[in-house]
ZAROLO-787928 format. One record per atom (N, C-alpha, C): atom name; x, y, z; chain; residue in one letter. Coordinates in steps of 0.02 Angstrom, whole numbers, padded with zeros to 5 digits. Layout:
// residues N
+----+--------+--------+--------+---+---+
|  a |      u |      v |      w | c | r |
+----+--------+--------+--------+---+---+
| CA |      X |      Y |      Z | A | A |
...
+----+--------+--------+--------+---+---+
This chain:
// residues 103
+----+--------+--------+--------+---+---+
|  a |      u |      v |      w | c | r |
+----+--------+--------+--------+---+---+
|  N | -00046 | -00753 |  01848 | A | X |
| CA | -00038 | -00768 |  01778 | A | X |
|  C | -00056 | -00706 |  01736 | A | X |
|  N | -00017 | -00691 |  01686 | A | X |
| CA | -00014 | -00654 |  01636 | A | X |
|  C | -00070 | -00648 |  01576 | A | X |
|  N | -00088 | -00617 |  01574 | A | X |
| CA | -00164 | -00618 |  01514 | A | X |
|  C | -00114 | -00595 |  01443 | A | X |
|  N | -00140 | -00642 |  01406 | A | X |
| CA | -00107 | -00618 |  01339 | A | X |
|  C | -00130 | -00538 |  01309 | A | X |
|  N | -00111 | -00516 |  01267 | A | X |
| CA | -00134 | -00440 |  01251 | A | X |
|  C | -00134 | -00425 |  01150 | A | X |
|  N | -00187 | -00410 |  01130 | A | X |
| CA | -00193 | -00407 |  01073 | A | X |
|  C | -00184 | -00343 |  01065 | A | X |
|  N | -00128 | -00317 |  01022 | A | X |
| CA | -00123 | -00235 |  01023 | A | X |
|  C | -00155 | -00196 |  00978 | A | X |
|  N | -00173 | -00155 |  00967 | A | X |
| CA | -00203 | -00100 |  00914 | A | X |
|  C | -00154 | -00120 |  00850 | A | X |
|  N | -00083 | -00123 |  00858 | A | X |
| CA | -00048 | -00154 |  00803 | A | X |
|  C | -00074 | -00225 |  00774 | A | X |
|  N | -00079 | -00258 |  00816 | A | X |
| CA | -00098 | -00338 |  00800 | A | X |
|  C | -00143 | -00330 |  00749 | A | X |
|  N | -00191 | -00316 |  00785 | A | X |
| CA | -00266 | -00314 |  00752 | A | X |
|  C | -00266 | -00248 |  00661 | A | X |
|  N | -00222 | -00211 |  00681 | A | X |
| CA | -00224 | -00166 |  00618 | A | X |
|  C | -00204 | -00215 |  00569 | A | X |
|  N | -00142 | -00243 |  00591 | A | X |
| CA | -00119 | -00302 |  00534 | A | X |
|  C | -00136 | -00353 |  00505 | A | X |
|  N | -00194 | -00375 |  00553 | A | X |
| CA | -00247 | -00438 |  00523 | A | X |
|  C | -00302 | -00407 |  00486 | A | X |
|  N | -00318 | -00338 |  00480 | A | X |
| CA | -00351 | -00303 |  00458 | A | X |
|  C | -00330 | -00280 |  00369 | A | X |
|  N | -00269 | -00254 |  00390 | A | X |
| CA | -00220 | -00235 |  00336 | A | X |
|  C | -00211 | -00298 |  00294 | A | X |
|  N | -00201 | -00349 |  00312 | A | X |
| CA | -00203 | -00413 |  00261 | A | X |
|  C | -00237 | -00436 |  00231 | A | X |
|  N | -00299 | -00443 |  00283 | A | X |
| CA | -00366 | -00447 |  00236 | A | X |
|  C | -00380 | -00407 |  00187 | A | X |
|  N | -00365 | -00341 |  00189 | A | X |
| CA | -00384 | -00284 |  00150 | A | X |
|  C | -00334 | -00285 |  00071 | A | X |
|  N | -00295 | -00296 |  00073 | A | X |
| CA | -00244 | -00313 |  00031 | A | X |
|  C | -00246 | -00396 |  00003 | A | X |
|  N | -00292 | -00427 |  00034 | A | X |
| CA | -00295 | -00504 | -00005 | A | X |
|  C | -00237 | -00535 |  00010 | A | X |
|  N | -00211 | -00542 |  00067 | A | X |
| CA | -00140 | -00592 |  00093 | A | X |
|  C | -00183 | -00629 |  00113 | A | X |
|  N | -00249 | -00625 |  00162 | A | X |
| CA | -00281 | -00696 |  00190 | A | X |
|  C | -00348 | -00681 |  00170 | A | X |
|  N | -00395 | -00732 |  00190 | A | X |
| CA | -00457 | -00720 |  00180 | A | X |
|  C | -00494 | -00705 |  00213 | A | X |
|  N | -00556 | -00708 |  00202 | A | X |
| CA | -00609 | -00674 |  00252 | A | X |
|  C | -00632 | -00733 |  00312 | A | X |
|  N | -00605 | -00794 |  00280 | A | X |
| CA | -00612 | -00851 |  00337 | A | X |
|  C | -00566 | -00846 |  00368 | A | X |
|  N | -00503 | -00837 |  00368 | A | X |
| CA | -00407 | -00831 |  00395 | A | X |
|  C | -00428 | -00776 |  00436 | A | X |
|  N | -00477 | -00703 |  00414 | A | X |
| CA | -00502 | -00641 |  00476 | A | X |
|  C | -00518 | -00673 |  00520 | A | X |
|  N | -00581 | -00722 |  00503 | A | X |
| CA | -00630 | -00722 |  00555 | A | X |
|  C | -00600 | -00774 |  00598 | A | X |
|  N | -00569 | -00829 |  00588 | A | X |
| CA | -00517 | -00867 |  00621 | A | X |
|  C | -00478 | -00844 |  00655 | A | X |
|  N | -00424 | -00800 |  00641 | A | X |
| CA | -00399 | -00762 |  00683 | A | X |
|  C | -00436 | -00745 |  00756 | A | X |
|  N | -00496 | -00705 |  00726 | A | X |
| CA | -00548 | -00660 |  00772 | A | X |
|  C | -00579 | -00726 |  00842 | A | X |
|  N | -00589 | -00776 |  00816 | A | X |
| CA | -00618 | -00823 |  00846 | A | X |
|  C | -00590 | -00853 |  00889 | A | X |
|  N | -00522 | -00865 |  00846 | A | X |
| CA | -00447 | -00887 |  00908 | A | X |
|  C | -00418 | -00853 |  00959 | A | X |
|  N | -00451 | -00777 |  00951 | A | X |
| CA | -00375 | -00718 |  00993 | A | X |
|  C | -00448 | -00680 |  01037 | A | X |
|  N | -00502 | -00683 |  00997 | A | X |
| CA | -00554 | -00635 |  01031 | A | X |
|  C | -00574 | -00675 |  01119 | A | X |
|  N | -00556 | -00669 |  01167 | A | X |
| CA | -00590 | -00687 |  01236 | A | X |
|  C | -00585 | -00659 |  01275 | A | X |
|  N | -00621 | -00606 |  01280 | A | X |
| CA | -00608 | -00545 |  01339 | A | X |
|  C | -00590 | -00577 |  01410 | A | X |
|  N | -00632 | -00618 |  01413 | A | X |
| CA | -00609 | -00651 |  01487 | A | X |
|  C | -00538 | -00685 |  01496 | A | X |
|  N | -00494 | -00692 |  01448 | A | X |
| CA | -00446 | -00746 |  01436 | A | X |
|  C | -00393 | -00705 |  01411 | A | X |
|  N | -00405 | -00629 |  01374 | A | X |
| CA | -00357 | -00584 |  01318 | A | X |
|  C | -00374 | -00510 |  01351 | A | X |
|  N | -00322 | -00479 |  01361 | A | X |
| CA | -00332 | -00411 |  01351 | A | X |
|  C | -00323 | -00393 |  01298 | A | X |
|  N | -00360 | -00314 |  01289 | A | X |
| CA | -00374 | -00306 |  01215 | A | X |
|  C | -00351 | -00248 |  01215 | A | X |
|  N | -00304 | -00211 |  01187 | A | X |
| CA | -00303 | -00156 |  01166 | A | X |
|  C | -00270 | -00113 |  01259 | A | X |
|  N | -00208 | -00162 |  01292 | A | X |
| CA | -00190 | -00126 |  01350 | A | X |
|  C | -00138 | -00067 |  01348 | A | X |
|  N | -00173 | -00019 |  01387 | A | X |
| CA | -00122 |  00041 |  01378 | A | X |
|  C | -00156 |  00082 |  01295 | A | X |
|  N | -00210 |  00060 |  01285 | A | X |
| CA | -00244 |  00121 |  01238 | A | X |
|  C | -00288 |  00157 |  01283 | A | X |
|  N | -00320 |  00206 |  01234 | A | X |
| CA | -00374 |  00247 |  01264 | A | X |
|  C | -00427 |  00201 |  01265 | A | X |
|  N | -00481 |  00221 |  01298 | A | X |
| CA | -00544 |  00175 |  01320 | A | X |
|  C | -00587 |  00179 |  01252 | A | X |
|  N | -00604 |  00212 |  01203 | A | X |
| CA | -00611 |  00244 |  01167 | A | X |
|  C | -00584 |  00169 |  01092 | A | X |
|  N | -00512 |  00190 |  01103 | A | X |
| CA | -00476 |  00123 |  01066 | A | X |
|  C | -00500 |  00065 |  01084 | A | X |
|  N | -00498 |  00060 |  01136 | A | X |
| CA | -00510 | -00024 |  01172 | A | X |
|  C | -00593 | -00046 |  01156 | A | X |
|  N | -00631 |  00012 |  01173 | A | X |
| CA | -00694 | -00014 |  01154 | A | X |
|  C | -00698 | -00017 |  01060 | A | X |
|  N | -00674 |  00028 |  01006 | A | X |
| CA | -00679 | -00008 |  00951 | A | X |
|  C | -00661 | -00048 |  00947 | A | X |
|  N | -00576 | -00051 |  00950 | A | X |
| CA | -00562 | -00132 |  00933 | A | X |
|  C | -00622 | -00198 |  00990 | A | X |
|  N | -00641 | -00202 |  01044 | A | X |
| CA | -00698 | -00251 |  01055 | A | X |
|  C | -00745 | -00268 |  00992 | A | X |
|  N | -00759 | -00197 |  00973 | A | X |
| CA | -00827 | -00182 |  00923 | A | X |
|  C | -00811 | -00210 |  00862 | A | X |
|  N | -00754 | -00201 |  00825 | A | X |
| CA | -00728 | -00238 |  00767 | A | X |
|  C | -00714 | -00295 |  00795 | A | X |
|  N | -00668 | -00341 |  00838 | A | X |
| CA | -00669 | -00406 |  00836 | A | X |
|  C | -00726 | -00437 |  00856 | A | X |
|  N | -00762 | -00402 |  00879 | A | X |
| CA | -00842 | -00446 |  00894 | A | X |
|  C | -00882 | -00476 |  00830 | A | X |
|  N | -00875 | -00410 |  00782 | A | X |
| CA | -00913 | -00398 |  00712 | A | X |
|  C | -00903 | -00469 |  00659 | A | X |
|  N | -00825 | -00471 |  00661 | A | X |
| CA | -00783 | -00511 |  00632 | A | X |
|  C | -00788 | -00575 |  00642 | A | X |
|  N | -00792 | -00571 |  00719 | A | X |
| CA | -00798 | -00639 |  00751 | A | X |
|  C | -00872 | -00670 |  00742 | A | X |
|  N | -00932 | -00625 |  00732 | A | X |
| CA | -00975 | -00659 |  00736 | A | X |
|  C | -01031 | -00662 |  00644 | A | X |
|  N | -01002 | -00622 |  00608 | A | X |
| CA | -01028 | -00607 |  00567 | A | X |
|  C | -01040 | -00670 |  00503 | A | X |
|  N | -01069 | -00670 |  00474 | A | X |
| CA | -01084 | -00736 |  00420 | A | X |
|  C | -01014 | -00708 |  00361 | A | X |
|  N | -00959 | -00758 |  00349 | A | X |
| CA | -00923 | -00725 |  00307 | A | X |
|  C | -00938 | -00691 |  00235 | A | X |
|  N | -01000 | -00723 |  00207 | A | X |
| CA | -01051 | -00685 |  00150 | A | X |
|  C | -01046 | -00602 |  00172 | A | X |
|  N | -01050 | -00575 |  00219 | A | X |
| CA | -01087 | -00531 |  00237 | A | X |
|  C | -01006 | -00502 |  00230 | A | X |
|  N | -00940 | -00500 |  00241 | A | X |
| CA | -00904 | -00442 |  00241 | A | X |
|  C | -00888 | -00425 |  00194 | A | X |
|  N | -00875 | -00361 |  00186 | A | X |
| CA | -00852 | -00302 |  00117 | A | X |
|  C | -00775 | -00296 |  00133 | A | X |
|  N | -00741 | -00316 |  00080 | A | X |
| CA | -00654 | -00342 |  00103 | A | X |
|  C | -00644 | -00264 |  00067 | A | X |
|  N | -00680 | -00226 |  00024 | A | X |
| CA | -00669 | -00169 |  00008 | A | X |
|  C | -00680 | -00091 |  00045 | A | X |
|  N | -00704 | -00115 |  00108 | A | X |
| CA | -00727 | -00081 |  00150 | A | X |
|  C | -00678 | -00087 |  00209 | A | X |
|  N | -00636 | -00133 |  00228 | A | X |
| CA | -00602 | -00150 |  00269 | A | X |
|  C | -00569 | -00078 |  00308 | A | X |
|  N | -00560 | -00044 |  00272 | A | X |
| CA | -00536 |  00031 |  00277 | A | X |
|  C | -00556 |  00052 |  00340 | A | X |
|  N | -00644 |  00050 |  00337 | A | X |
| CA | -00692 |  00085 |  00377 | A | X |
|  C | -00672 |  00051 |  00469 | A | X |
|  N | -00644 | -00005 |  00456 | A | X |
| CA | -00648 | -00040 |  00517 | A | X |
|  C | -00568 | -00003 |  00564 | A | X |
|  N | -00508 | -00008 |  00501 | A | X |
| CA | -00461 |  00037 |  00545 | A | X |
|  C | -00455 |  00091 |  00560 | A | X |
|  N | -00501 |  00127 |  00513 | A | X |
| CA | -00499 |  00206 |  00543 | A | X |
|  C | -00535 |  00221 |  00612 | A | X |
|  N | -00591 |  00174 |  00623 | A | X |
| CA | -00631 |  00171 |  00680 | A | X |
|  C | -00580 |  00144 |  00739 | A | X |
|  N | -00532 |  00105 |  00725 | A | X |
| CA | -00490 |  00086 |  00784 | A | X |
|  C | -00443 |  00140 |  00799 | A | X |
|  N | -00427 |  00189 |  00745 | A | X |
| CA | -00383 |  00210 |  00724 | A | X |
|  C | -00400 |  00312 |  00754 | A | X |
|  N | -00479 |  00289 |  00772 | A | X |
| CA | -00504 |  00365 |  00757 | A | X |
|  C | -00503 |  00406 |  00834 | A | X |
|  N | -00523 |  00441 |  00824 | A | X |
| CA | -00508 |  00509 |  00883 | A | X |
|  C | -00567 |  00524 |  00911 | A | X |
|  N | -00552 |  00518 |  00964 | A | X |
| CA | -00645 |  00516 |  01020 | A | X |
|  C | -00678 |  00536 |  01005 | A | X |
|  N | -00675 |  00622 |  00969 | A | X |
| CA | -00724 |  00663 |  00939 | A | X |
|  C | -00753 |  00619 |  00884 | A | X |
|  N | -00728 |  00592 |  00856 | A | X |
| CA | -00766 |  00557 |  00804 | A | X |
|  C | -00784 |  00488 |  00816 | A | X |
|  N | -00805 |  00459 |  00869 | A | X |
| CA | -00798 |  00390 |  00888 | A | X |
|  C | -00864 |  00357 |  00868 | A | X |
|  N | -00928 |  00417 |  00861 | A | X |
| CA | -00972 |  00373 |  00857 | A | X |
|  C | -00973 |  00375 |  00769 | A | X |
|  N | -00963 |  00417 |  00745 | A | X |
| CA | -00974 |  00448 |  00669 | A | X |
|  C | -00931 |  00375 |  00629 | A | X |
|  N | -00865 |  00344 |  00674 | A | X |
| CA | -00842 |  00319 |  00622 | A | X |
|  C | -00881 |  00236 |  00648 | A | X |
|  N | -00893 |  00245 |  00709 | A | X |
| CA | -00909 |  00170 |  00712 | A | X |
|  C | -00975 |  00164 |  00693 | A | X |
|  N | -01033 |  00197 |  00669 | A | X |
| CA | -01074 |  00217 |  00615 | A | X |
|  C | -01077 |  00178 |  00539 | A | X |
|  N | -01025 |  00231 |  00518 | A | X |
| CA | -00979 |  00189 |  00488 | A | X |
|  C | -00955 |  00131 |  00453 | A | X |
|  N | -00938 |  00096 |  00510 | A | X |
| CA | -00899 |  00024 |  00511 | A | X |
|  C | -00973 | -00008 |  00506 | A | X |
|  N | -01001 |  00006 |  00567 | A | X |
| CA | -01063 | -00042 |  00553 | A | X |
|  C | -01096 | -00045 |  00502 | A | X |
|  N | -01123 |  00003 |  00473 | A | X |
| CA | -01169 |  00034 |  00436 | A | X |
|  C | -01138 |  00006 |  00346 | A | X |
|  N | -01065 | -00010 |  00329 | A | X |
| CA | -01040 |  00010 |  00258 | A | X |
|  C | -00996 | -00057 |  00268 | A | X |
|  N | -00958 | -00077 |  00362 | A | X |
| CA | -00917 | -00133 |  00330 | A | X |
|  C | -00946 | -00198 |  00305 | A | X |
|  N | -01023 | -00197 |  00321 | A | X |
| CA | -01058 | -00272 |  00292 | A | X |
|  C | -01092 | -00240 |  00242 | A | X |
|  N | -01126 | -00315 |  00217 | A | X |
| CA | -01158 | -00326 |  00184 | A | X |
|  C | -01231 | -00317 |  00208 | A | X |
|  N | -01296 | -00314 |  00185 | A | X |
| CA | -01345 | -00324 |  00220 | A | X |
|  C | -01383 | -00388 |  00212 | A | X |
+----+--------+--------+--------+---+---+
C-alpha cells in the first residue's frame, strides 16, 4: 500500500491561504490535524532532508499550538523556513519559532 504524500506545494498553499485570510487559523490547524501522521503520510517525498524536517517542524507547530497563540501576520516566517536553504536552516527555523507565535 501506497502512503499518501503531502508536498512542499501542498503545505505552502495551506500556508499561503491562511496568510492571505482565505481560511482561518482553525481551517490551518484542521488541515494540520487531518493530513499531519508521519506514520500514515509521507511528508515532503523527494525533498531535501533539510525540507522534510521543516515542513515536520511547521506542521507539528500548527498542529499542536493553542489557536490564540498564532501570528497570521507572521505566516511568512513559516514558508521561508520550508522554503529555506540548509545554510540557513537553523537561523530561519529560529525564526518561525521564535516570531510565528504568540507567547
Amino acid at each position: 500500500m501506497t502512503k499518501a504524500n503531502i508536498s512542499k506545494a501542498d503545505l505552502i498553499e495551506q500556508l499561503q491561504q491562511w496568510q492571505t485570510a482565505q481560511i482561518s487559523a482553525e481551517q490551518l490547524q484542521d488541515w494540520m490535524v487531518t493530513h499531519y501522521d508521519p506514520d500514515e503520510v509521507s511528508i515532503g517525498q523527494g525533498e531535501c532532508e533539510w525540507t522534510v524536517e521543516a515542513m515536520n517542524i511547521v506542521m507539528n507547530e500548527y498542529e499542536i499550538a493553542k489557536l490564540d497563540k498564532f501570528r497570521q501576520e507572521n505566516a511568512q516566517l513559516a514558508i521561508d523556513f520550508i522554503q529555506g536553504e540548509e545554510a540557513r536552516f537553523n537561523q530561519t527555523r529560529h525564526l518561525f519559532l521564535q516570531d510565528g507565535f504568540k507567547d
